[in-house]
C-alpha positions in Angstrom: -2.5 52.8 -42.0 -1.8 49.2 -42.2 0.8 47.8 -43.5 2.2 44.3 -44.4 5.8 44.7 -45.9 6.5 41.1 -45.5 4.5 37.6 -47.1 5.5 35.6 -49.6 3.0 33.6 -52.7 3.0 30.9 -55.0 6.0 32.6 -57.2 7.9 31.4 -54.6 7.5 29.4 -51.4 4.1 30.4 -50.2 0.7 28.6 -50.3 -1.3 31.7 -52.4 -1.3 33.0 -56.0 -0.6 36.4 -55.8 -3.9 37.2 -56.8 -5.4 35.3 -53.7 -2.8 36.6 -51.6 -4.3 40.3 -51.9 -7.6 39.6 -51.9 -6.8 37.9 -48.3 -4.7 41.0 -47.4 -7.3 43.1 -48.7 -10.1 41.2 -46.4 -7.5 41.7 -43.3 -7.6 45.7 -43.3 -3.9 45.5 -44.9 -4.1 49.3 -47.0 -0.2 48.7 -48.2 1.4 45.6 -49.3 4.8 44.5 -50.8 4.8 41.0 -52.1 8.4 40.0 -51.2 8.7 36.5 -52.7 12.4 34.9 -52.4 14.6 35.7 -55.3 12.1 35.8 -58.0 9.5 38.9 -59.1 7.3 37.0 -61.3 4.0 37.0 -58.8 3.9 41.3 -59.4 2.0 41.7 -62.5 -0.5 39.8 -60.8 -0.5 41.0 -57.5 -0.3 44.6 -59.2 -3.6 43.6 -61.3 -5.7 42.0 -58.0 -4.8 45.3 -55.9 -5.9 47.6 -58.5 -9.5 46.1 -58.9 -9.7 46.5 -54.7 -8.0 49.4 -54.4 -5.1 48.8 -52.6 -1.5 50.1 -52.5 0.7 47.4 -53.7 4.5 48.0 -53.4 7.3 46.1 -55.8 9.4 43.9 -53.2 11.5 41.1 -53.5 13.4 39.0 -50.7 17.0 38.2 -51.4 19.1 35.5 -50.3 22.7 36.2 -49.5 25.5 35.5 -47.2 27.2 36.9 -44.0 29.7 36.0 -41.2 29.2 32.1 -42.9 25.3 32.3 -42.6 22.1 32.4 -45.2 21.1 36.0 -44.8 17.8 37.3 -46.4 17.5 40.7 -47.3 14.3 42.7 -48.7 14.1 45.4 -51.4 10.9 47.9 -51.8 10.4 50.1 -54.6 12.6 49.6 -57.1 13.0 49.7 -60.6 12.0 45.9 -62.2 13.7 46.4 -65.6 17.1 47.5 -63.7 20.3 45.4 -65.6 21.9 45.0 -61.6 18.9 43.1 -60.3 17.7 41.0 -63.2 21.7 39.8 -63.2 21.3 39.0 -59.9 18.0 37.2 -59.8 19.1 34.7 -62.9 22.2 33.9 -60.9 19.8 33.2 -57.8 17.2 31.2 -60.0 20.1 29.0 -61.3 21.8 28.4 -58.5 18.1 27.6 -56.7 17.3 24.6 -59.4 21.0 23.4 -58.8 20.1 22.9 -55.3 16.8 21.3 -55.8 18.6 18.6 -58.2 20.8 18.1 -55.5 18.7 18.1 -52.7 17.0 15.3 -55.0 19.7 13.5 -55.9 21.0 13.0 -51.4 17.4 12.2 -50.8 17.0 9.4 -53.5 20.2 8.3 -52.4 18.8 7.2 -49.1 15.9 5.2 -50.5 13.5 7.8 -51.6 13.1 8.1 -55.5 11.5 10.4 -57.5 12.0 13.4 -54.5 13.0 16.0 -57.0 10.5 15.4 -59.8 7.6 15.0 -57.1 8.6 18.5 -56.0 8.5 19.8 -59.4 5.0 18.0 -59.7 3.9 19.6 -56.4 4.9 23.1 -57.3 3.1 22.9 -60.6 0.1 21.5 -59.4 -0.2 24.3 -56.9 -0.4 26.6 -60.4 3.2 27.9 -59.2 5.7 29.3 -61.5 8.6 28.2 -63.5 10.9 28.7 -60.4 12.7 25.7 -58.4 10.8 23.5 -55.8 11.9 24.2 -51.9 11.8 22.2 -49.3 8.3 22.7 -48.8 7.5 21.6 -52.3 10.3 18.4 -51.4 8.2 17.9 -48.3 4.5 17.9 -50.0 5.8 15.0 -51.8 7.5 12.7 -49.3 4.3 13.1 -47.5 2.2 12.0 -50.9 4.8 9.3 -51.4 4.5 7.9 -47.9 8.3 8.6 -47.3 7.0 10.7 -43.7 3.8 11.1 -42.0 3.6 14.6 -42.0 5.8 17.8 -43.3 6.7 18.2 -39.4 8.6 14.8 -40.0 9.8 15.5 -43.1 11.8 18.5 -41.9 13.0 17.0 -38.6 14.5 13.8 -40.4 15.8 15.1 -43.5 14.7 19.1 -44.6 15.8 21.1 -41.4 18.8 22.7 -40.4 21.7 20.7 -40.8 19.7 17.4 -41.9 20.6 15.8 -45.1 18.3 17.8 -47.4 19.7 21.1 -46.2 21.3 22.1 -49.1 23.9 25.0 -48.8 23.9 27.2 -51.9 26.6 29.6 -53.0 24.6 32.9 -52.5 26.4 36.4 -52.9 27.5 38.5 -49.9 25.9 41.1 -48.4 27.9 43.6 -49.8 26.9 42.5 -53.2 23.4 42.3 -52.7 23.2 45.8 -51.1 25.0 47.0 -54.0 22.6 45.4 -56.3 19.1 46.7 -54.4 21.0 50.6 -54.8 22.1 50.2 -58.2 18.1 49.3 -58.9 17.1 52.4 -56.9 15.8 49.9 -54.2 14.7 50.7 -50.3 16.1 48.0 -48.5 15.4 46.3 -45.1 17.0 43.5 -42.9 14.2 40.7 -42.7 13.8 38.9 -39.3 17.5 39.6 -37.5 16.6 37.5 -35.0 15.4 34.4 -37.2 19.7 33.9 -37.5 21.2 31.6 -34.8 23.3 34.6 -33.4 24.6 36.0 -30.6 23.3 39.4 -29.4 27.1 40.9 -30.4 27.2 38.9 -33.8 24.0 40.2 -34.3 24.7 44.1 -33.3 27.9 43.5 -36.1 25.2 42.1 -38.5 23.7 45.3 -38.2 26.4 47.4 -37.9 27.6 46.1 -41.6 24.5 46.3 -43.1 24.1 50.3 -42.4 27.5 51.2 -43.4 26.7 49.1 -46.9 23.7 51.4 -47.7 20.9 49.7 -46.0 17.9 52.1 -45.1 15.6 50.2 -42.2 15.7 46.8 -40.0 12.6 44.2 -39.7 11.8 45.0 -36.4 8.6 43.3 -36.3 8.6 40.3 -38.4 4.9 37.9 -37.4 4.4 37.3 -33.8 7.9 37.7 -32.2 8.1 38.0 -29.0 7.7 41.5 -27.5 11.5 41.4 -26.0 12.9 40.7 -29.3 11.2 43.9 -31.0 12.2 45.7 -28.2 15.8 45.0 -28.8 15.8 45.0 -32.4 13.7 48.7 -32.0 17.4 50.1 -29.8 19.6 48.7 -32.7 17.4 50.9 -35.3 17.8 53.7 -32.8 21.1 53.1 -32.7 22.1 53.1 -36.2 19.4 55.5 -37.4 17.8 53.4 -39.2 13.8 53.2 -40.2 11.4 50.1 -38.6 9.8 47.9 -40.8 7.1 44.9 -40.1 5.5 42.3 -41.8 3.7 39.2 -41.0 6.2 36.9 -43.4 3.1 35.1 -44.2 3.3 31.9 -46.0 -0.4 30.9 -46.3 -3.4 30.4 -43.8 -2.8 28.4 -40.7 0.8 28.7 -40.9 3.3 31.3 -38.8 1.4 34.3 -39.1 -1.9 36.5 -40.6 -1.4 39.1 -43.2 -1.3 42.9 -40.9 -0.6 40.8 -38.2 2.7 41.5 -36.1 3.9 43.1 -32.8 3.2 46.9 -32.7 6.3 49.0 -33.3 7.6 51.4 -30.9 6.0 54.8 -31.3 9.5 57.1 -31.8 10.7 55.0 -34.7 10.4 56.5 -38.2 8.8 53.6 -40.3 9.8 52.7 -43.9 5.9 51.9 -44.9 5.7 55.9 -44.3 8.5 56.4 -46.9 7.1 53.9 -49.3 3.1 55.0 -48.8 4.5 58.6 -49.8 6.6 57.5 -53.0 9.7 58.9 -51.7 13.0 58.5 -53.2 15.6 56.2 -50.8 18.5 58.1 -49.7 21.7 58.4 -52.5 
């Protein structure tokens, strides 16, 4: 079986509607999917419809922002239930606090000469049929490329939309803790996306880990797109070490871009997976 627990569509900051998305999916071999866009849900009804007319298993995910140990964590929930109080509390909070940032991340941009930044995301979002959710920085960058203010969305994130550059809004996301809590409370399965995206060391990493299974979470990312083989390998002995499942997903954000939906480094043989768990409808652990 093939899965893809990991890509992202125009709900959020992807280049596909959802629809599109798993029709691509579909055309890749991918037999289960979970659409896990950031912080918002709104792409499932039509993901849900596009996999039932091809006949493939689509899983309810979502991709969570949150903090630990002073850093943007992101953490992914499979399975749950949409209409649960916890989590639609936690996603308005999220979808506030994500236009909030957007304004702002607006507001320092037109503040060094670039006008219009924030309303020529918006206009970029929409145009790309998106939802009612807050531009990103992609959306910021697709329009200080139209604008002229850079060359290219390379240059737009190494001058002002990277890490630690002007636009590189920090938001006020919950802990950990609290978004755990939230994902069981909503009868979630819940994974650790991309441990070794965060700029950690190998023991800040293992505590990462270490808190996220004693808070209730069920499997680690172990494959996330085309990592390189070490990292899976040493992601693979932290899920061994804490007992908990593998999961792997492409994190696809659209065509020509980090990765291919069902494509990702193979995961080690002796690991039990979570798209096992989710294929078979079980229940996550109490």
């Amino acid at each position: 079986m093939l899965a893809d627990l990991h890509c992202h569509s125009t709900a959020s900051d992807g280049l596909l509607t959802p629809s599109a998305l798993v029709e691509r999916a579909c055309a890749q071999g991918v037999e289960l999917l979970a659409l896990t866009d950031h912080d918002t849900l709104e792409g499932l009804a039509e993901a849900h419809a596009a996999a039932a007319a091809l006949g493939l298993t689509l899983v309810d995910g979502v991709e969570l922002s949150c903090t630990w140990g002073g850093a943007t964590i992101h953490v992914l929930g499979y399975g749950f239930d949409p209409a649960a109080p916890a989590l639609g509390e936690a996603l308005a909070a999220l979808h506030a606090g994500r236009w909030a940032r957007a304004e702002e991340i607006g507001r320092r941009l037109a503040a060094k000469g670039m006008p219009g930044c924030f309303e020529g995301a918006c206009q970029v979002q929409q145009a790309r049929g998106e939802s009612g959710n807050a531009p990103s920085r992609p959306h910021f960058a697709g329009y200080m490329v139209a604008a002229g203010y850079v060359k290219d969305h390379a240059q737009a994130f190494q001058r002002w939309l990277g890490a630690g550059k002007l636009g590189d809004v920090k938001q006020h996301w919950p802990t950990l803790d609290s978004t755990l809590q939230t994902l069981r409370q909503s009868g979630a399965w819940i994974s650790l996306a991309h441990p070794c995206h965060y700029d950690f060391t190998r023991s800040k990493r293992r505590r990462l880990v270490s808190d996220f299974a004693a808070g209730g979470g069920h499997a680690l990312e172990v494959a996330n797109g085309p990592q390189v083989d070490s990292q899976v390998g040493m992601l693979a002995i932290l899920a061994r070490e804490f007992g908990l499942l593998a999961s792997a997903g492409s994190d696809f954000h659209g065509p020509r871009l980090w990765s291919e939906l069902g494509r990702y480094r193979g995961l080690p043989d002796d690991l039990p997976q979570l798209a096992t768990r989710l294929r078979d409808r079980q229940s996550p652990p109490a």
